[in-house]
C-alpha positions as CSV (number, residue, x, y, z in Angstrom):
1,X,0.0,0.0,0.0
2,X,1.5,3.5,-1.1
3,X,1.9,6.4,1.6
4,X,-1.3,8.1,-0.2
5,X,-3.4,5.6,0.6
6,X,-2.4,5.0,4.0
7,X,-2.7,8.6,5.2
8,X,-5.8,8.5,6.9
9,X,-8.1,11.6,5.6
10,X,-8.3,14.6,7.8
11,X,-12.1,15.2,8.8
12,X,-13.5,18.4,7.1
13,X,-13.3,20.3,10.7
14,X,-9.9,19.3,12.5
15,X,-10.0,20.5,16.2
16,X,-8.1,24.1,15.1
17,X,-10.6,25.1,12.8
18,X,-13.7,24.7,15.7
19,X,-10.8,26.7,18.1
20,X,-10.3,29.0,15.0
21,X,-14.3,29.3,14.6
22,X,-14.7,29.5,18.7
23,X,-12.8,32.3,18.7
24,X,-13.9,33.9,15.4
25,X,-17.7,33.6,16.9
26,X,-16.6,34.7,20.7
27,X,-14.4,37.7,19.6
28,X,-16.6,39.4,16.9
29,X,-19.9,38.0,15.8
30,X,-21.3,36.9,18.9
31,X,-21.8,40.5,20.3
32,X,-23.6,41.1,17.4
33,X,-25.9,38.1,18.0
34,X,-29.2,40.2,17.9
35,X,-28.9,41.7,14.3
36,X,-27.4,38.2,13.2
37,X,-30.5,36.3,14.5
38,X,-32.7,39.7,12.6
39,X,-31.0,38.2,9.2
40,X,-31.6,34.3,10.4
41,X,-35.1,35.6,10.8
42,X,-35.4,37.2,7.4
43,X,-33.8,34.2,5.6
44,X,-36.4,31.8,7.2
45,X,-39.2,34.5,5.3
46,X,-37.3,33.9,2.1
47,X,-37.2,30.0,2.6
48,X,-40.7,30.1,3.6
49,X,-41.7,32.1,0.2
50,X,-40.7,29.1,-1.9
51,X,-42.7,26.3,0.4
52,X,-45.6,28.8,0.0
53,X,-44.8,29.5,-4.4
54,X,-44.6,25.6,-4.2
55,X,-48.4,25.1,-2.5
56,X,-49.9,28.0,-4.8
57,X,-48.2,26.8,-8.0
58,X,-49.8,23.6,-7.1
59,X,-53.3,25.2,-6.4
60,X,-52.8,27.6,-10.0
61,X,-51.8,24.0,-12.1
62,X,-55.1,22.9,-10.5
63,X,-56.7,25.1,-11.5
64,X,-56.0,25.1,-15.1
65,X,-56.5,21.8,-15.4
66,X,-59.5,20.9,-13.5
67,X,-61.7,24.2,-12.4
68,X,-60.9,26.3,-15.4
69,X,-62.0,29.4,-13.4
70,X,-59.9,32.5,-14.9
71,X,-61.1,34.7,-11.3
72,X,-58.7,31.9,-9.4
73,X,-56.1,31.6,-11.6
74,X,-55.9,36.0,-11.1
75,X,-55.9,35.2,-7.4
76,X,-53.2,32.8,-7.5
77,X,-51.0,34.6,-9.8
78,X,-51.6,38.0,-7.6
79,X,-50.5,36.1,-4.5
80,X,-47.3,34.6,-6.1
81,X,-46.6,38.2,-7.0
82,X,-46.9,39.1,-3.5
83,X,-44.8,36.3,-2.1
84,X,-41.9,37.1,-4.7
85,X,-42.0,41.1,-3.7
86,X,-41.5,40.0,0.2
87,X,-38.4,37.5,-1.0
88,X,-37.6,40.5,-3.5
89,X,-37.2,43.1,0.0
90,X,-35.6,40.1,2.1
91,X,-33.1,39.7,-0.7
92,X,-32.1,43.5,-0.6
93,X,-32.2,44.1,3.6
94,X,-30.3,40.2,4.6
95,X,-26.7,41.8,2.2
96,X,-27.4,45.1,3.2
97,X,-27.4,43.8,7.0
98,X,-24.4,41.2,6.5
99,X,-22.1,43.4,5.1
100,X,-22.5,45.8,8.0
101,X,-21.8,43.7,10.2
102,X,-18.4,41.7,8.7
103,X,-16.8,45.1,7.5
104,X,-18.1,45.8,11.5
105,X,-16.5,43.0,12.3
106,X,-13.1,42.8,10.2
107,X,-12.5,46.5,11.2
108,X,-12.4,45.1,15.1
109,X,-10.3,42.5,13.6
110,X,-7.7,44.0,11.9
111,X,-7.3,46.8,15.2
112,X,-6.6,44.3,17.8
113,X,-4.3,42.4,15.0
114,X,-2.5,46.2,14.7
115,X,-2.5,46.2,18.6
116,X,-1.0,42.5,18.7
117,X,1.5,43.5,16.1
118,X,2.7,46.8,18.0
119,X,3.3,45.0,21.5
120,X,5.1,41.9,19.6
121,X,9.3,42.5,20.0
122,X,11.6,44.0,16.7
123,X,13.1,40.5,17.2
124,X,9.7,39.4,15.1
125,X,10.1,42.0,12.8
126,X,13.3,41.1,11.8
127,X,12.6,37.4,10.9
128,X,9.0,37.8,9.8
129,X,8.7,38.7,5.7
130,X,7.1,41.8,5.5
131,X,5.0,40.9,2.6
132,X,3.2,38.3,4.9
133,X,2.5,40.7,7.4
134,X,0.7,42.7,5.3
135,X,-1.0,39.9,3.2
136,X,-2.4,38.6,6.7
137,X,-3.1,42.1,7.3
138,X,-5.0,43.0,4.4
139,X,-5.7,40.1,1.9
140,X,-6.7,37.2,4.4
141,X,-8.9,39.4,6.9
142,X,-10.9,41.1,3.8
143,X,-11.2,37.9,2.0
144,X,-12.2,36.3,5.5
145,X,-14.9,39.2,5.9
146,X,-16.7,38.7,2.3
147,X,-16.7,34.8,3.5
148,X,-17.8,35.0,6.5
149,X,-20.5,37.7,5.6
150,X,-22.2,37.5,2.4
151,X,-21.1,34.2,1.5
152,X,-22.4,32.2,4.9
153,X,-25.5,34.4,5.0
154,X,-26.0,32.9,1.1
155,X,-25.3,29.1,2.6
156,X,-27.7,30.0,5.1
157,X,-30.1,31.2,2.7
158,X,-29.4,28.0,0.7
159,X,-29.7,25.6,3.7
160,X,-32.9,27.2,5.1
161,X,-34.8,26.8,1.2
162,X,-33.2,23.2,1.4
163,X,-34.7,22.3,4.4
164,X,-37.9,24.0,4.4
165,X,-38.9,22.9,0.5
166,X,-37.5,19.0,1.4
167,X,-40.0,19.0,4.3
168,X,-42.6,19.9,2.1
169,X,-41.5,17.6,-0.6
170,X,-41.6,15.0,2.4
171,X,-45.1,15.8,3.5
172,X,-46.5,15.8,-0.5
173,X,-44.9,12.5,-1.3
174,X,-42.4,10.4,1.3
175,X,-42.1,8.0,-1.2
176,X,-40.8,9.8,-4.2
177,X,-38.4,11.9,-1.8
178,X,-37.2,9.2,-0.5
179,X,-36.2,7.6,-3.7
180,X,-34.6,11.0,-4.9
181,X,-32.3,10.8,-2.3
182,X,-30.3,8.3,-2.6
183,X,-27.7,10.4,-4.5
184,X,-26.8,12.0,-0.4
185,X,-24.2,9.2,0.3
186,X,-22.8,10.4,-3.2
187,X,-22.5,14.2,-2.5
188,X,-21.2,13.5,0.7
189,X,-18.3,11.3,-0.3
190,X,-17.3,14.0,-2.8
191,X,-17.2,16.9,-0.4
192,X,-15.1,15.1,1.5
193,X,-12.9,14.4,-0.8
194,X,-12.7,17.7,-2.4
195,X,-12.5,19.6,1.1
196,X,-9.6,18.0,2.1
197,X,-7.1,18.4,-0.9
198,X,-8.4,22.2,-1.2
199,X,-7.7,22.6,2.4
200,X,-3.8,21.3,1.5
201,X,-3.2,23.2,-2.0
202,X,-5.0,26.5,-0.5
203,X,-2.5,26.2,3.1
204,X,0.7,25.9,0.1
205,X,-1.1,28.8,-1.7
206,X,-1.4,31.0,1.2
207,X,2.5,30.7,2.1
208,X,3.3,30.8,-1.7
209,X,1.6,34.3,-2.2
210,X,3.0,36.1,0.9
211,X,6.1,35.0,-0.3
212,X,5.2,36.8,-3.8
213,X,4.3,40.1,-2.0
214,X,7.1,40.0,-0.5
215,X,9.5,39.7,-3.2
216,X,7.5,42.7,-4.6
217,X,8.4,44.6,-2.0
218,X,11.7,43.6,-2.4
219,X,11.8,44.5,-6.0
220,X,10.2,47.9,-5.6
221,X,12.4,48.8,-2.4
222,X,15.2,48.1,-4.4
223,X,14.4,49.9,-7.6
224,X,17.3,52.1,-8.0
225,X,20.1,49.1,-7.3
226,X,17.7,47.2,-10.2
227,X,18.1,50.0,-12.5
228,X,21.9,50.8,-12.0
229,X,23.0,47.5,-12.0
230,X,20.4,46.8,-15.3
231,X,18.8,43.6,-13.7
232,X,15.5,44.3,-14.8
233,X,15.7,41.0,-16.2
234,X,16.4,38.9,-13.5
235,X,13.9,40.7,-11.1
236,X,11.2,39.9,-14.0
237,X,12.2,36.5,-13.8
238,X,12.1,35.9,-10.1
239,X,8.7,37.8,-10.0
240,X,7.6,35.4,-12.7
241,X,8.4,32.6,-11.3
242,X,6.6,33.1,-8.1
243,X,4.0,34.2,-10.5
244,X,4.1,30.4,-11.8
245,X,4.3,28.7,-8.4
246,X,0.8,30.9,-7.6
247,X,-0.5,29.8,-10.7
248,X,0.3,26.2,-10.3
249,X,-0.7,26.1,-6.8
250,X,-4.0,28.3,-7.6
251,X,-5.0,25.7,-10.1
252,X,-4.5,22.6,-8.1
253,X,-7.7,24.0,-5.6
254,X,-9.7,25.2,-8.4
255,X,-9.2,22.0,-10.4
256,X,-10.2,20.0,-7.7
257,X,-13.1,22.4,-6.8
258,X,-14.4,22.1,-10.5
259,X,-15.0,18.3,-9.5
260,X,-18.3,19.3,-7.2
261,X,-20.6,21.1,-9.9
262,X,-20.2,18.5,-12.4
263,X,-21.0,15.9,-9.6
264,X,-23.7,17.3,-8.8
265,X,-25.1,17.7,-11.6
266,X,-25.3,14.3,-12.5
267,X,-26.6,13.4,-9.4
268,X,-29.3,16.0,-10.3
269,X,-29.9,14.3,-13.5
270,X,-30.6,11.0,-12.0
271,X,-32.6,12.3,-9.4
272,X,-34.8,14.0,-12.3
273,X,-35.1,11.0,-14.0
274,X,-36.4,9.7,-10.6
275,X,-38.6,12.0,-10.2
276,X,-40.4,11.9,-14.0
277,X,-40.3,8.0,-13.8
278,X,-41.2,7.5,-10.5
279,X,-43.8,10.2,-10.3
280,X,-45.0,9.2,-13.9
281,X,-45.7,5.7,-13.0
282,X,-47.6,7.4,-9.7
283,X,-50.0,8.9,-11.7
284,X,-50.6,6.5,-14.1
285,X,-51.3,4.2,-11.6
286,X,-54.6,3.6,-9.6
287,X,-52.4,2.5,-6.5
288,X,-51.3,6.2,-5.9
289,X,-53.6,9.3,-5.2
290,X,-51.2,11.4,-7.2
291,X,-51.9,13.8,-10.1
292,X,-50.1,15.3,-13.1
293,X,-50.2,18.9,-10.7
294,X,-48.5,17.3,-7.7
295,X,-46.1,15.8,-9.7
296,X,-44.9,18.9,-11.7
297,X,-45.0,20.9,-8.5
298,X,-42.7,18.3,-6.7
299,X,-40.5,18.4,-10.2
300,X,-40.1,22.3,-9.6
301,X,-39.5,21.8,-5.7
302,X,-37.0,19.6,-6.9
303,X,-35.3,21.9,-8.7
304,X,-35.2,24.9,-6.1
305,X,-33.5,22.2,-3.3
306,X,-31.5,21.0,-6.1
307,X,-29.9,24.5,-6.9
308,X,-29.2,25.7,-3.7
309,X,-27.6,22.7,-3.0
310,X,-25.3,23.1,-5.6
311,X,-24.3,26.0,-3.9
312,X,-24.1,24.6,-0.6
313,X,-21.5,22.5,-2.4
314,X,-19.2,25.3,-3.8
315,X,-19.8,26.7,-0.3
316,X,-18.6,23.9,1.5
317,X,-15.8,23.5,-0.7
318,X,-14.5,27.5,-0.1
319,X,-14.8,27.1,3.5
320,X,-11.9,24.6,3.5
321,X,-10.0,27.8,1.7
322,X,-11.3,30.1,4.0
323,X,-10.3,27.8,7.3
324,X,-6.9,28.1,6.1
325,X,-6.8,31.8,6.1
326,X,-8.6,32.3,9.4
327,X,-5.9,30.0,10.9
328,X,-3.2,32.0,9.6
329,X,-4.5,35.1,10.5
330,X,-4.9,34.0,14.0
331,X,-1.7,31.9,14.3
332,X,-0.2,35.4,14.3
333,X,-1.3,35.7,18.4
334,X,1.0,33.0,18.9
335,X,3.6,35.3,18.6
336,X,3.7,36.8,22.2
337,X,5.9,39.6,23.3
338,X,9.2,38.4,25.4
339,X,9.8,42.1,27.0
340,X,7.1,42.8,29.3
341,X,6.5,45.3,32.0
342,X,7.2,43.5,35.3
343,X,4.2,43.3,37.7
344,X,6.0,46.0,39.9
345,X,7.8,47.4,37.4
346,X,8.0,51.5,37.9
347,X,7.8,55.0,35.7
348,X,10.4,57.1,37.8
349,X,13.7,56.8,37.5
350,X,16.8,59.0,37.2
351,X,17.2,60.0,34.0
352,X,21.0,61.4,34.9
353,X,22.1,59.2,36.6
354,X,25.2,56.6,34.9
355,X,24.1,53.7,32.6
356,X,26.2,50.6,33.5
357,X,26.6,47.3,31.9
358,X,27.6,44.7,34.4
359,X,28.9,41.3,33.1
360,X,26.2,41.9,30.0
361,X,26.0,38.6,28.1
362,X,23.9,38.4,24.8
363,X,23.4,36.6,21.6
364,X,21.8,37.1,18.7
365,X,21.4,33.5,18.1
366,X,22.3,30.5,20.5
367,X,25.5,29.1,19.1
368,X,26.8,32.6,18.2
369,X,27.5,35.1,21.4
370,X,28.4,38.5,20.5
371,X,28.8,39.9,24.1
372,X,30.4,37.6,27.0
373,X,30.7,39.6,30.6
374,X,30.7,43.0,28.9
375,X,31.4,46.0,31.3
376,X,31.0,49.7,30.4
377,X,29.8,52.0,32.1
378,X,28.4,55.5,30.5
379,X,28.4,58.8,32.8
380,X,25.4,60.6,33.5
381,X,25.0,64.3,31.5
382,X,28.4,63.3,29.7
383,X,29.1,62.6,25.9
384,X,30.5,59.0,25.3
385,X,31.6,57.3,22.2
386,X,31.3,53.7,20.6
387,X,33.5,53.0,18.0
388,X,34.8,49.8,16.6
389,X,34.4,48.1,13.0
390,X,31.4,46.6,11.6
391,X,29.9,43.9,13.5
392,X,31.7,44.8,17.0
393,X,28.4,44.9,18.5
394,X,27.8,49.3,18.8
395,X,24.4,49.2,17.6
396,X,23.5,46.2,19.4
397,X,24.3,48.1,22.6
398,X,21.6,50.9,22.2
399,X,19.3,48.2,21.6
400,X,19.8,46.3,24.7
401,X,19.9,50.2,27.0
402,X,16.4,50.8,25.2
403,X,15.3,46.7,25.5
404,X,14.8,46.7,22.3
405,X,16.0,43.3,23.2
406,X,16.7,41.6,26.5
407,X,20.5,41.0,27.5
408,X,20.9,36.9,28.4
409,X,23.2,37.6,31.4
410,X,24.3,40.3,33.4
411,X,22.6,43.4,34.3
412,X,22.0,47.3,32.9
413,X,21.2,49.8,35.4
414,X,20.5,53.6,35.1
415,X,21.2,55.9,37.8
416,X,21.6,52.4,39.8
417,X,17.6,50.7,38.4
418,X,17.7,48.1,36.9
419,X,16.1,48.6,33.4
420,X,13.6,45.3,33.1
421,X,12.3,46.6,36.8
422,X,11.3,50.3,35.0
423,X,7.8,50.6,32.5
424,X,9.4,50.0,28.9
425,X,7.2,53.0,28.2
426,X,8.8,55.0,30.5
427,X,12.7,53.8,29.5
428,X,12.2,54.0,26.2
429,X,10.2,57.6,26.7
430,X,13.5,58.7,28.6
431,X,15.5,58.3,24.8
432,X,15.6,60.5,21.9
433,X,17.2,58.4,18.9
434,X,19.3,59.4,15.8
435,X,19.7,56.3,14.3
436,X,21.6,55.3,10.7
437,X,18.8,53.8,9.7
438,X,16.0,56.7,9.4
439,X,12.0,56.1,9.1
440,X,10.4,58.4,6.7
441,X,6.7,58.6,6.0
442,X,5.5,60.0,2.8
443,X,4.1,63.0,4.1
444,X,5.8,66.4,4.5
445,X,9.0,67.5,5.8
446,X,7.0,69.4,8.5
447,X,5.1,66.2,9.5
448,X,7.9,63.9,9.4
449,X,9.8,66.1,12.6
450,X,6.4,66.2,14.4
451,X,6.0,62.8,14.0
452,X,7.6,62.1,17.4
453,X,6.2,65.0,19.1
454,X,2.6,65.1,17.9
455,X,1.2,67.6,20.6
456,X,4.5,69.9,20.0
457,X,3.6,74.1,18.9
458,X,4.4,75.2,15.2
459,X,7.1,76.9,16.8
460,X,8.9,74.2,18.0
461,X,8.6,72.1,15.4
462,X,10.0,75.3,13.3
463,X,12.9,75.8,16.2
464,X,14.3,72.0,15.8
465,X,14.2,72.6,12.1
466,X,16.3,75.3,12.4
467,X,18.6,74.1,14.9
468,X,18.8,70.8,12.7
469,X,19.5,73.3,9.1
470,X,16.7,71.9,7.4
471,X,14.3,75.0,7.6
472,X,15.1,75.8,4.6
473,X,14.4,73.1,2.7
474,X,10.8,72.9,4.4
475,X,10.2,76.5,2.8
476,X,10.9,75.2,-0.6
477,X,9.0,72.1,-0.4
478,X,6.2,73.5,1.9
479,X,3.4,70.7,2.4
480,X,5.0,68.3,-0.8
481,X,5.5,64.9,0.1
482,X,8.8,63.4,0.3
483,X,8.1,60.0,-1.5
484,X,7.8,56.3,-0.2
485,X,10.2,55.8,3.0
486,X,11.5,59.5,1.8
487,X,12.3,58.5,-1.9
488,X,12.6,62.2,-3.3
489,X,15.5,63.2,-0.4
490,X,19.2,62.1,0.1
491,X,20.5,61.0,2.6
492,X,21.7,64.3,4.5
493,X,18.5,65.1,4.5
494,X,16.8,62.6,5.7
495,X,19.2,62.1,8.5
496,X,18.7,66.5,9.1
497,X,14.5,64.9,9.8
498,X,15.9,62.3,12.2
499,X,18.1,65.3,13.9
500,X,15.2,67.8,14.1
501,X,12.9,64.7,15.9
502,X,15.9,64.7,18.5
503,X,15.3,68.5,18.9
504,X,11.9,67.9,19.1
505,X,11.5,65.6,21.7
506,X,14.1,66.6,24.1
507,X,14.4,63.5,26.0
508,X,17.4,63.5,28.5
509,X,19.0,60.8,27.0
510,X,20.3,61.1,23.7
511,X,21.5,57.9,21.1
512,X,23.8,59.1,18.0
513,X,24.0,56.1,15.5
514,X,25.9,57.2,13.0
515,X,24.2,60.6,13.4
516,X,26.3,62.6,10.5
517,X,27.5,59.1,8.3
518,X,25.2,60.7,5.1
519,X,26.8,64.4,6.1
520,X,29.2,66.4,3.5
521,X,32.0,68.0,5.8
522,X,30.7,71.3,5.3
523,X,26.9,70.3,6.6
524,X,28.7,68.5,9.8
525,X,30.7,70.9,10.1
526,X,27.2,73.7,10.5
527,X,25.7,71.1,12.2
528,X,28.1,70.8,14.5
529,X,27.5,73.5,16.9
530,X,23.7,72.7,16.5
531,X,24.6,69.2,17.9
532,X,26.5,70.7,21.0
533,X,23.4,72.4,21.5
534,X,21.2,69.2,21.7
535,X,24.0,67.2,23.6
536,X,24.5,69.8,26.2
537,X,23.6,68.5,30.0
538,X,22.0,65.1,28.6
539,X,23.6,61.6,28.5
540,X,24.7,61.1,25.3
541,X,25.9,58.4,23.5
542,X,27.8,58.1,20.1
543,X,27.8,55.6,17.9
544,X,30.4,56.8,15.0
545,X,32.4,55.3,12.4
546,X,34.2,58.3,11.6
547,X,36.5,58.4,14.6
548,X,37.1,62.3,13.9
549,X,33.7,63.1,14.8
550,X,34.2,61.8,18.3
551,X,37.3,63.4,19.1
552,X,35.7,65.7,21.6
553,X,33.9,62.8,23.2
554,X,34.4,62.9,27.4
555,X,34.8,58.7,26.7
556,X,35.7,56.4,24.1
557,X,34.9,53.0,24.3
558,X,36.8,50.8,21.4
559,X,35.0,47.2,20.8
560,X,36.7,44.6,18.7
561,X,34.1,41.4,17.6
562,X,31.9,41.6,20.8
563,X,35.0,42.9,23.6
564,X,36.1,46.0,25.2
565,X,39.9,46.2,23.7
566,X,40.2,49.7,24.6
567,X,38.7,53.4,26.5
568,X,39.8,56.3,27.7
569,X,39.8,60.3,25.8
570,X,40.9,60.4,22.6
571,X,44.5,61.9,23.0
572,X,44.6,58.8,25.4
573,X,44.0,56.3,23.3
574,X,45.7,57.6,20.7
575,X,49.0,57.8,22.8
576,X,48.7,54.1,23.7
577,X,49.1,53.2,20.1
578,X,46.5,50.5,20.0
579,X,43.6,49.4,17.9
580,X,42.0,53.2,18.1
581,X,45.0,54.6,17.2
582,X,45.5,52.3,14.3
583,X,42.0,52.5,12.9
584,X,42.2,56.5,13.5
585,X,45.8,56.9,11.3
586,X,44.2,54.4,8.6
587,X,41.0,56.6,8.6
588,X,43.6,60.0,8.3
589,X,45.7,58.5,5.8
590,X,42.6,57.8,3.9
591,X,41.0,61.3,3.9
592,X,44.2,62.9,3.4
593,X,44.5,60.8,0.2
594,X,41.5,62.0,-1.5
């Protein structure tokens, strides 16, 4: 026996998708339980218009072929009218309801997912793709809101007309229903069989198209690289071939969806010919007390269960699609935050006091330690320097002071508190960052410096422009937008923005990282004075490559792969001829050289 066959089929709801729908039904629909059993109410009017059509379609046949009476025939055809005008204003209110309520609901949705998203640690952001953020974010919830909305009020609908025109059928003629049923067993093993692969190829699907998005992302992020280095081409290609794998995927569910309709309609067939043989040789025989009007109505009732039902199949055979996507969307709260305010953790601390790292120990990953019983310590309302070559670890130390991430060993204090005993709120509100790698929203300049200071005067926001020499530019530009992630600026002036927002907020501890790298030497050098401004009575720390820029700094710190080689002032280190020295004589010789 192959593996295929002895993989034993999963049932069509595995024990995640009822915890998936549990908490689908107890997070957002159930509060809305009222208008939802309002639109149950209205679909049992509409299910109950076709058992009535049924009974006066009967009555009008009858009439035609027995009374002949043109007054009745008026009466039946007025009150078929009427019956079809209620279904007709059901049909309109039961969508109009629906949709209310899923958008109602998706919108809830989507803000606790933001809210999940914004307490989860950068640690997440850093290994999650983008593009399937977003595609969770966007793409699965909306699709999950049209499922969940208009298409299970339709199954609803579908069921309900089912039900209520098979009970009738049942009470006209037991006989001849039972007969036309014997297709269920059929239907069912079909569904079965089709929920199960869909459930596979759409899961493959899902991960296949997130992983498209984000190679768009990619692309598009990337553009200018693309274009100077003329790979249009091979950006085409990988796009394209994601494009395929979508494709392929995409036609795997759709192919085996294509098997119910078919199915069903040659169950439908033989349940017609059931019906017309069956029913024929009813009335044609003096055994049963059944005429050529109850049989043509039972033909038609046929045919309104019949056509629902077929789709109550292409339902059935979505939701397998749609159980994936509700899964993924809420697999993302399995993700849970690792730094957390402790239950006594405090607001107040002193903001001036020295930030020490005591025997720090951290990694970024298990087998890999960067930092092994690191000690530093930085003084309060002085200016101290980081410097070291790439990969030493300097960034990675303003992470850890703000818990960005959590150290694995050791202890930082500030001002002698422990940092995981203070409200990350309140740490991380007691830092005002300059970091190398700058945020810019596609807004204005203007909005883009007030962005961490949203309550701030237009005279502030004006004064840290200024001080950070990008007033100017905001003049010229006005209320323009600067592009996606600040597309129309360079570099100097985007890093200006991320000065101006340390202006702006004025917190009393200041991170530099790499605060003048996209500087020319005559913007640093305005800037300068500016930044003695900012700097002046807070802690602040530097984070510099360009060792000349932290010549004035009261204490260098020199790290070398994860250890502290070297500190001391800078005519110190440089008279102990060691790796700052070097690295400061190989940067000299360098820009003397130009």
């Amino acid at each position: 026996m192959t593996d295929k066959a002895k993989k034993k089929r999963e049932p069509i709801f595995s024990p995640e998708d009822r915890s998936n729908l549990r908490w689908l039904w107890l997070g957002y629909l159930k509060k809305r339980a009222p208008w939802l059993g309002a639109v149950l109410l209205m679909i049992l009017i509409q299910g109950l218009v076709y058992q009535q059509f049924l009974s006066m379609t009967e009555s009008g046949l009858r009439v035609i072929f027995e009374s002949g009476e043109v007054g009745q025939l008026v009466l039946v055809c007025l009150g078929v009218f009427f019956l079809f005008a209620v279904r007709g204003l059901m049909s309109y209110l039961v969508p109009l309801v629906t949709v209310r309520l899923s958008n109602e609901a998706i919108f809830e949705m989507r803000r606790d997912l933001i809210g999940h998203l914004m307490s989860l640690d950068l640690a997440y952001f850093e290994r999650t793709k983008s593009g399937e953020i977003i595609h969770r974010l966007v793409t699965q919830t909306q699709q999950l809101g049209v499922f969940f909305g208009l298409a299970t009020a339709g199954a609803v609908r579908d069921a309900v007309t089912v039900v209520i025109v098979s009970g009738y059928l049942i009470w006209k003629n037991p006989i001849l229903f039972t007969t036309a049923i014997v297709v269920l067993p059929f239907i069912i093993w079909v569904m079965n069989f089709v929920s199960d692969r869909v459930k596979q190829a759409q899961g493959q699907a899902e991960r296949a198209l997130a992983d498209y998005m984000n190679g768009i992302e990619e692309t598009v992020n990337g553009m200018r690289t693309v274009k100077i280095a003329s790979q249009e081409q091979v950006e085409a290609g990988r796009l394209m071939k994601g494009t395929g794998a979508i494709r392929d995927l995409m036609k795997r569910v759709q192919t085996t969806q294509a098997l119910v309709m078919p199915s069903i309609d040659l169950s439908s067939a033989f349940v017609y010919v059931l019906v017309i043989g069956g029913g024929g040789y009813m009335v044609l025989s003096p055994d049963f007390d059944v005429d050529g009007a109850g049989i043509i109505t039972f033909l038609l009732g046929m045919v309104m269960v019949f056509d629902p039902a077929r789709l109550l199949a292409q339902y059935f055979g979505a939701l397998q699609s749609n159980l994936v996507l509700l899964d993924r969307v809420r697999s993302l709260y399995d993700e849970q935050p690792s730094i957390n305010d402790a239950p006594d953790a405090v607001e107040d601390f002193d903001t001036g006091g020295d930030i020490v790292l005591d025997d720090v120990t951290f990694s970024y990953s298990e087998d890999q330690p960067l930092f092994e019983g690191l000690d530093m310590t930085f003084r309060g309302g002085q200016v101290s320097a980081i410097v070291g070559a790439t990969g030493s670890g300097k960034t990675t130390i303003l992470s850890l002071l703000s818990r960005l991430y959590d150290v694995k060993g050791g202890q930082i204090t500030i001002g002698g508190q422990p940092i995981e005993t203070l409200k990350v709120g309140s740490l991380r509100g007691a830092f005002s960052v300059v970091a190398q790698d700058i945020v810019i929203f596609n807004n204005s300049i203007w909005e883009n410096i007030r962005y961490v200071n949203p309550e701030a005067t237009e005279e502030d926001v004006w004064r840290a422009a200024e001080d950070a020499e990008i007033a100017d530019l905001i003049r010229r530009r006005g209320d323009a937008p600067v592009g996606p992630k600040g597309a129309q600026l360079s570099g100097g002036q985007k890093q200006r923005i991320a000065i101006a927002r340390a202006f702006l907020r004025d917190a009393p501890i200041l991170l530099l990282d790499e605060a003048t790298s996209a500087l020319d030497q005559a913007t640093e050098e305005r800037i300068k004075a500016a930044l003695g401004r900012l700097t002046k009575g807070k802690t602040t720390i530097v984070v510099a490559h360009r060792l000349s820029s932290v010549a004035d700094a009261d204490r260098i710190f020199v790290l070398e792969a994860g250890q502290l080689v070297e500190q001391g002032r800078h005519d110190e280190l440089l008279e102990t001829a060691g790796l700052y020295s070097q690295l400061y004589q190989a940067q000299k010789k360098g820009y003397d050289g130009r």
